[in-house]
C-alpha positions, 0 to 999 in steps of 0.5 A: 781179683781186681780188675782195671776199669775207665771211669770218671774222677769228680772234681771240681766244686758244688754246682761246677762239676769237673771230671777226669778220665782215669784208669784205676782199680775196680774195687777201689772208691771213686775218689781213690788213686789211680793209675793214670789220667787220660782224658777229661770232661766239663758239664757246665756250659759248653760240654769240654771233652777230651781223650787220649785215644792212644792210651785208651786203647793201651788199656783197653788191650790191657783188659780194662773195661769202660764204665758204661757213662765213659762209653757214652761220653766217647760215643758222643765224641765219635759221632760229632767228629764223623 
């Protein structure tokens, strides 16, 4: 049985990572296709993170778990923001 998971979708070249927010299956590789995109992250430089809370909370209700660097990520978020 497959499962729905939030995780990181690595883009970008050598030394200059990029990231999307993806909603894709468990079992697939990290590289694979996935459902949709939700938000995105930037490592180098200023750290760019963005998110579509909307649509996580779809998915999440849908019964996708996120993978523990997303929660991070987002909980970064949540505390810069409070």
């Amino acid at each position: 049985m497959n499962f729905l998971v939030i995780r990181f979708h690595r883009k970008g070249g050598t030394r200059f990572p990029k990231y999307d927010i993806v909603v894709t299956l468990s079992k697939k590789r990290n590289r694979s296709r996935f459902f949709e995109k939700i938000g995105f992250y930037s490592p180098v430089g200023l750290d760019t993170f963005a998110i579509n809370f909307q649509r996580l909370g779809f998915w999440s209700n849908r019964g996708a778990s996120t993978n523990p660097s997303v929660k991070k990520c987002i909980s970064k978020l949540i505390v810069a923001f409070k």
